[in-house]
C-alpha positions in Angstrom: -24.2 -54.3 -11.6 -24.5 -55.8 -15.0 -21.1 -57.4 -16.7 -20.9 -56.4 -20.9 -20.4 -59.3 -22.8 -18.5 -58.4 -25.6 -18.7 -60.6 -29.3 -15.3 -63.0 -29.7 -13.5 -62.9 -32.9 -15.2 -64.9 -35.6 -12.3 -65.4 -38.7 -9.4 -66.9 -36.9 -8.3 -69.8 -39.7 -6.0 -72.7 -38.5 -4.6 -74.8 -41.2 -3.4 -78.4 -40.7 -1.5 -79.4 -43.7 1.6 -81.3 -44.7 5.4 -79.2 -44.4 7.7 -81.5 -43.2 11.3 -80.5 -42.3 12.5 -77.1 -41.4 11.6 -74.6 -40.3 8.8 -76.1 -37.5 5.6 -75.6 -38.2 5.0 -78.3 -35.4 3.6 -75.9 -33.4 1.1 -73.5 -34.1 2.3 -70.1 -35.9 0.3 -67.1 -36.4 0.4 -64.6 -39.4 -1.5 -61.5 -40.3 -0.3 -61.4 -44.1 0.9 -63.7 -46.8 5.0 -63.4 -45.9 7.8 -62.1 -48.6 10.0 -63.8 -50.7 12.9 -62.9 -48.1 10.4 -64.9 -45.2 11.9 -68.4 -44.9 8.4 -69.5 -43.3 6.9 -68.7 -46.4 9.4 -69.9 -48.9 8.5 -73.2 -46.8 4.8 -73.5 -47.7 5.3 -72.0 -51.1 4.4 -74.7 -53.8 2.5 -76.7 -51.6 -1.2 -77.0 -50.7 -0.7 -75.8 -46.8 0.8 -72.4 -48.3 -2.1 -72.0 -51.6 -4.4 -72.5 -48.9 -3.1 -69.9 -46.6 -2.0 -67.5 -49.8 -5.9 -67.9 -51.3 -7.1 -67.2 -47.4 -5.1 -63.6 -47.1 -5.9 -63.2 -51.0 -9.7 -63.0 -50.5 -10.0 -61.0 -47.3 -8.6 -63.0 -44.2 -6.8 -61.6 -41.5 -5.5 -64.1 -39.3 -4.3 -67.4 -39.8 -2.7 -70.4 -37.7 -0.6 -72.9 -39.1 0.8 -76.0 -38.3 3.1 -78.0 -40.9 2.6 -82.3 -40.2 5.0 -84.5 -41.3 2.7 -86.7 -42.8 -1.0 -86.5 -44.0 -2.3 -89.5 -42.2 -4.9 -89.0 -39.7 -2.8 -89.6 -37.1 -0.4 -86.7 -37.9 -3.1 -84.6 -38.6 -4.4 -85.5 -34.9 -1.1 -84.3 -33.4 -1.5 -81.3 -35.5 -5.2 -81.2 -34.0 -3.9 -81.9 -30.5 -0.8 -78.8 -31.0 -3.9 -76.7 -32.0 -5.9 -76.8 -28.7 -3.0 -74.4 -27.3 -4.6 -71.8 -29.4 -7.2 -69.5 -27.5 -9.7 -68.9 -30.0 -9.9 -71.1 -33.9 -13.3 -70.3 -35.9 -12.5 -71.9 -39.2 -10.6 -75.1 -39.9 -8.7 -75.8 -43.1 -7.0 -79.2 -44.0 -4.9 -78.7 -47.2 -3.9 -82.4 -48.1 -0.7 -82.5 -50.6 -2.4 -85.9 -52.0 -6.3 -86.3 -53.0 -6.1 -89.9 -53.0 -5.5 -90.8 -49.4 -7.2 -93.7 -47.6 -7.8 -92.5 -44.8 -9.1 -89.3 -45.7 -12.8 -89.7 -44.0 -10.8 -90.5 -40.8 -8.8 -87.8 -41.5 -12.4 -85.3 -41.7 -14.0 -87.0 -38.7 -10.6 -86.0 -36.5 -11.5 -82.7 -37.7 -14.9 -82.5 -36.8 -14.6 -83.7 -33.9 -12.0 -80.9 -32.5 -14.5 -78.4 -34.8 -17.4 -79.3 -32.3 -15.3 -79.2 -29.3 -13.9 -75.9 -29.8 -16.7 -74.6 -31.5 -15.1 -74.0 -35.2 -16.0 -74.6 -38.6 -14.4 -77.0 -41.2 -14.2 -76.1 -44.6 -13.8 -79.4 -46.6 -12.7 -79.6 -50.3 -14.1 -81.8 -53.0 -13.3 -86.0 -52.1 -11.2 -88.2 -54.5 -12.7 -88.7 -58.1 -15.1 -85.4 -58.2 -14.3 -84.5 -61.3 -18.3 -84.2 -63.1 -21.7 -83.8 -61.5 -22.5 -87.9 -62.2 -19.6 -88.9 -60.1 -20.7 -86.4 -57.4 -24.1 -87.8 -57.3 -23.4 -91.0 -57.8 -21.3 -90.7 -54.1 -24.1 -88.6 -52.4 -26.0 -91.6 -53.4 -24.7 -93.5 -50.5 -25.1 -90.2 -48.1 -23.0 -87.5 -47.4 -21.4 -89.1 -44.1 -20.6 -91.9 -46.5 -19.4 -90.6 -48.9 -17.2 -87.4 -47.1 -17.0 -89.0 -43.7 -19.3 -86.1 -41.7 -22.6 -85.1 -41.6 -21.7 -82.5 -38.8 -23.4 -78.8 -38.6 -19.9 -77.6 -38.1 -18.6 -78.7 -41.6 -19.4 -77.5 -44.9 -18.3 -78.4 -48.3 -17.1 -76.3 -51.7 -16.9 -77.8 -55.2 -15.5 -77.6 -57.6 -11.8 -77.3 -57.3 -10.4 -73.9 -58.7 -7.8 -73.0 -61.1 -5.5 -70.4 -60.3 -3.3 -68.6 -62.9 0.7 -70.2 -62.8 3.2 -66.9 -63.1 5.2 -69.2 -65.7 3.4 -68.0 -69.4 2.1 -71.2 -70.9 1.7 -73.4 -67.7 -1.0 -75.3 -66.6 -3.0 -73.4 -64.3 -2.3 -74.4 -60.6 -6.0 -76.8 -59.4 -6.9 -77.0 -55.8 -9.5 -77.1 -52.8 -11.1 -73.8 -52.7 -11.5 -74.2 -49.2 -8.7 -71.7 -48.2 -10.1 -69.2 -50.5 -13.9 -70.1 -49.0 -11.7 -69.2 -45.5 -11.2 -65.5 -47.0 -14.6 -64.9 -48.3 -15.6 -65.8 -44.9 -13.6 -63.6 -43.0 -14.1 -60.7 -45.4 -17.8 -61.2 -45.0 -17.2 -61.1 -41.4 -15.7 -58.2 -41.3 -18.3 -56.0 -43.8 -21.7 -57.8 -42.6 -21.7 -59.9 -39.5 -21.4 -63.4 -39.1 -24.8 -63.6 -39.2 -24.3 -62.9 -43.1 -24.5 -65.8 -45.6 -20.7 -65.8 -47.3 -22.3 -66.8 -50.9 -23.8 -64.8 -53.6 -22.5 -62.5 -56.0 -20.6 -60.3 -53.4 -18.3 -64.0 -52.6 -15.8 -63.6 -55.2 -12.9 -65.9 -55.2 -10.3 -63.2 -55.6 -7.1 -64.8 -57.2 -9.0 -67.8 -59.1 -9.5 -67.9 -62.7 -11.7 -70.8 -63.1 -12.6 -73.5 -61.8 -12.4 -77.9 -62.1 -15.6 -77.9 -64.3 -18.8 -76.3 -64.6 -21.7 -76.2 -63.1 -25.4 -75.2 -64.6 -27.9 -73.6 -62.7 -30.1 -77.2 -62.2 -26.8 -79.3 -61.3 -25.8 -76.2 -58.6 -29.7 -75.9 -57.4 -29.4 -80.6 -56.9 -26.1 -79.9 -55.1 -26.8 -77.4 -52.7 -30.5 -79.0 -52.0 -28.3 -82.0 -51.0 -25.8 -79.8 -48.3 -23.5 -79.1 -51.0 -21.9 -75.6 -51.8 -21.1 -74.9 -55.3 -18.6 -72.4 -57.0 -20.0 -71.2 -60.3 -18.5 -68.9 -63.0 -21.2 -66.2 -64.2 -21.0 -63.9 -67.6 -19.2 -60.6 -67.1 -17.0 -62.1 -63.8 -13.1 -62.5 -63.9 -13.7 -65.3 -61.0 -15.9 -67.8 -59.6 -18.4 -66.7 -56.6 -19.5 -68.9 -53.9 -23.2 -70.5 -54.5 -24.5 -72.0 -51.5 -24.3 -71.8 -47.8 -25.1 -74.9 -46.4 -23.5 -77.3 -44.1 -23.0 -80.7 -44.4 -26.6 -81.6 -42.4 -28.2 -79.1 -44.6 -29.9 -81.1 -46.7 -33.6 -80.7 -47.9 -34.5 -83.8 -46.6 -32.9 -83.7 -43.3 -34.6 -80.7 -42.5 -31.5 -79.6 -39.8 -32.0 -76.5 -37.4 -28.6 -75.9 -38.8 -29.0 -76.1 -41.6 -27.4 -73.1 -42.9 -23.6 -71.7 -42.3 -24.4 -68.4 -41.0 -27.1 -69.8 -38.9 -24.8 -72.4 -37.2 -21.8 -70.4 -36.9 -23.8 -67.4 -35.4 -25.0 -70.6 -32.6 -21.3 -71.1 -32.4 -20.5 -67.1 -31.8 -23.1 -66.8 -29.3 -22.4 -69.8 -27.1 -18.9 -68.8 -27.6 -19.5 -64.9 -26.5 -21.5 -65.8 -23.8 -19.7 -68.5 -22.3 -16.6 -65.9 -21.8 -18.9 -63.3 -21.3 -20.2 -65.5 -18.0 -16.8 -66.7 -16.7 -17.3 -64.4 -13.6 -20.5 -66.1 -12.4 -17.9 -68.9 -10.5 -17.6 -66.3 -7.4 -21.2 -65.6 -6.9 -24.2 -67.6 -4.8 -26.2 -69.4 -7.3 -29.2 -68.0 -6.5 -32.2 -65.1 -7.6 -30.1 -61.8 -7.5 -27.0 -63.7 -9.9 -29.7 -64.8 -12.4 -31.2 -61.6 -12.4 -27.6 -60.0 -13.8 -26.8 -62.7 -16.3 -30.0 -62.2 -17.5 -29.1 -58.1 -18.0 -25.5 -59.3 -19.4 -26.9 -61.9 -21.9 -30.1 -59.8 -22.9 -28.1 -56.3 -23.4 -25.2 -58.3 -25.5 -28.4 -59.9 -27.4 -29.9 -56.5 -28.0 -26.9 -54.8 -29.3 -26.9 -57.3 -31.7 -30.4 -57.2 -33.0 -29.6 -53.9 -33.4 -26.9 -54.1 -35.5 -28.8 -56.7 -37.7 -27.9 -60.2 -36.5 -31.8 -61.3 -35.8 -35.1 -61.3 -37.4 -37.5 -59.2 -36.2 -38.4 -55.6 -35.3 -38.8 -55.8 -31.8 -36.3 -57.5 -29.9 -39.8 -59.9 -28.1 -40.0 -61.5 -31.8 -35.8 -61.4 -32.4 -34.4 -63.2 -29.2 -34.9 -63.9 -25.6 -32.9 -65.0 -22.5 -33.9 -67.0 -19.7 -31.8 -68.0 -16.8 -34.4 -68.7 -13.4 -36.0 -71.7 -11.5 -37.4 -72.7 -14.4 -34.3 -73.5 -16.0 -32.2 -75.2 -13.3 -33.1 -77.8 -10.9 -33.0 -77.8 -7.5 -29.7 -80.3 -8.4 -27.9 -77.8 -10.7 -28.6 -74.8 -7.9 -26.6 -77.4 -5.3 -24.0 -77.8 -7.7 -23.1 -74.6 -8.7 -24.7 -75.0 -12.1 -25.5 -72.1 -13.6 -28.0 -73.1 -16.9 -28.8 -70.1 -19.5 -31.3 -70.4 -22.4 -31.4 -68.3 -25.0 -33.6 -68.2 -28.2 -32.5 -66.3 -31.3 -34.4 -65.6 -34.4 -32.4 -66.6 -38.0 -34.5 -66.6 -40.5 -38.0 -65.4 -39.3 -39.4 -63.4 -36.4 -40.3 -65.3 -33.6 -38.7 -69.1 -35.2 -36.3 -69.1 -32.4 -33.5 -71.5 -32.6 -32.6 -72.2 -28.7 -29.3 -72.6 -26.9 -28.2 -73.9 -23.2 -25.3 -72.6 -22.2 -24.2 -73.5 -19.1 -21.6 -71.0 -16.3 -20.5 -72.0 -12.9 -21.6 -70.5 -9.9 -21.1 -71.3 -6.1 -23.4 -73.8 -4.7 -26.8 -72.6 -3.4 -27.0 -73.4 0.4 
């Protein structure tokens, strides 16, 4: 009998960022909206970047968000926060909002995140680095290579500049300037939601709801260098009230790297998959490793696979040139069959019919005899 695999969530946002002091945020808190004045949560994060983040998150489309306040904004805090964050079931999107741009340690403070981002198979959404106030400063860091000069050149990060203003409700203040990554979080989500993950969260539909600006401009040839070097920009066009995301690239997406991953949709839709499937295959630990189980993982994986191509994750008109799934002797050993290793391959089709970009996922089983 073949087991559905059903699609996991793909917008859950966890946000790391400084809030010391009551109440504690030490320990992850979930919220579906952006709270009232009355919430004393909220009227904790309010004017500072943890809570602009979150607000810009629910502002442009997002749905659910984790938060953990830190004491500090060192990396080791924000590793605590990281560690506090593995209770959580399911995170997709990472957010750090730092309440200072200028910290030392910030590359350490990105590779912490990356590296629980590739564990739990998430994304983080990194702001603009210290000093990336024109396009000459920006490529004169990019100059020494992304890794250098952010501290990751991971597929599961991706970077937004510039920073955006948003309006201040006192008449005659300076408008409020900060990482757009929280509102980059919405846009995500909200694309999510309307298009797939599969969908590329850029283009004139990736409106920065909430924003009325942004750091400093961009022209069409500085945003066309940027994102040809794995950078995302944030442009204001004629006739729009807000910026729109330009560029869907992660941080190995660089021409000249020439990544698999080298677009955000692509990787996270990788991430969704392995994810999906993973769960989906959970049951495989109470069955002989052996012909008849591969048989039904393959009917689980292909039928999730198909339902998807259908509903327009995959390139291709017939599902032979969109995706395939393979789980038989010729991807296990004789080793893996003894050991209860169950290894599933599966080839999916991003950008053109029948490029497949291929995953192993890998289920338990019980050993062959």
């Amino acid at each position: 009998m073949t087991r559905p695999i059903e699609g996991v969530g793909t917008a859950v946002a966890a946000f790391v960022g400084l809030a010391p002091g009551p109440p504690d945020f030490e320990t992850p808190t979930t919220f579906d909206e952006w709270g009232t004045d009355e919430d004393a949560l909220f009227d904790h994060l309010r004017g500072r970047a943890l809570g602009s983040a979150v607000r810009a998150f629910f502002e442009n489309g997002g749905r659910t968000a984790v938060v953990i306040g830190v004491e500090d904004a060192g990396s080791a805090a924000v590793r605590a926060g990281l560690e506090a964050l593995d209770t959580v079931d399911l995170v997709n999107l990472l957010v750090l909002p730092a309440e200072s741009a200028d910290r030392e340690d910030a590359r350490d403070t990105v590779a912490e995140a990356v590296a629980f981002c590739e564990r739990r198979r998430a994304m983080l959404l990194v702001g603009p680095p210290p000093g990336w106030t024109d396009t000459a400063a920006i490529e004169a860091a990019l100059a020494r290579g992304v890794e250098a000069a952010v501290g990751t050149s991971s597929p599961n990060a991706a970077l937004y500049l510039p920073r955006l203003r948003w309006s201040d409700p006192v008449q005659g203040a300076v408008p409020e300037v900060s990482s757009a990554a929280g509102a980059v979080a919405g846009v995500i989500a909200r694309t999510d939601a309307t298009e797939g993950v599969w969908s590329a969260p850029a283009g004139m539909d990736a409106e920065l709801r909430g924003a009325v600006g942004l750091d400093f401009e961009l022209d069409q040839d500085d945003a066309h260098a940027l994102n040809t070097a794995g950078v995302n920009t944030l442009r204001m066009f004629p006739g729009r009230r807000s910026p729109i995301v330009w560029g869907a690239r992660t941080l190995a997406g660089a021409d000249s790297a020439a990544s698999e991953w080298k677009y955000v949709p692509v990787r996270r839709t990788a991430l969704f998959l392995e994810e999906s499937i993973e769960r989906g295959l959970d049951w495989t630990q109470f069955e002989p490793n052996d012909g008849a189980l591969w048989e039904t993982v393959r009917d689980a994986v292909g039928t999730f696979l198909y339902d998807l191509h259908r509903a327009g994750a995959f390139q291709g008109r017939s599902p032979r040139d969109a995706y395939f799934v393979r789980c038989d002797r010729d991807t296990m050993t004789q080793h893996d069959r003894e050991t209860g290793r169950v290894v599933v391959r599966v080839g999916f089709a991003p950008i053109r019919p029948g490029e497949f970009v291929v995953l192993t996922i890998l289920a338990s089983a019980l050993p062959a005899t």
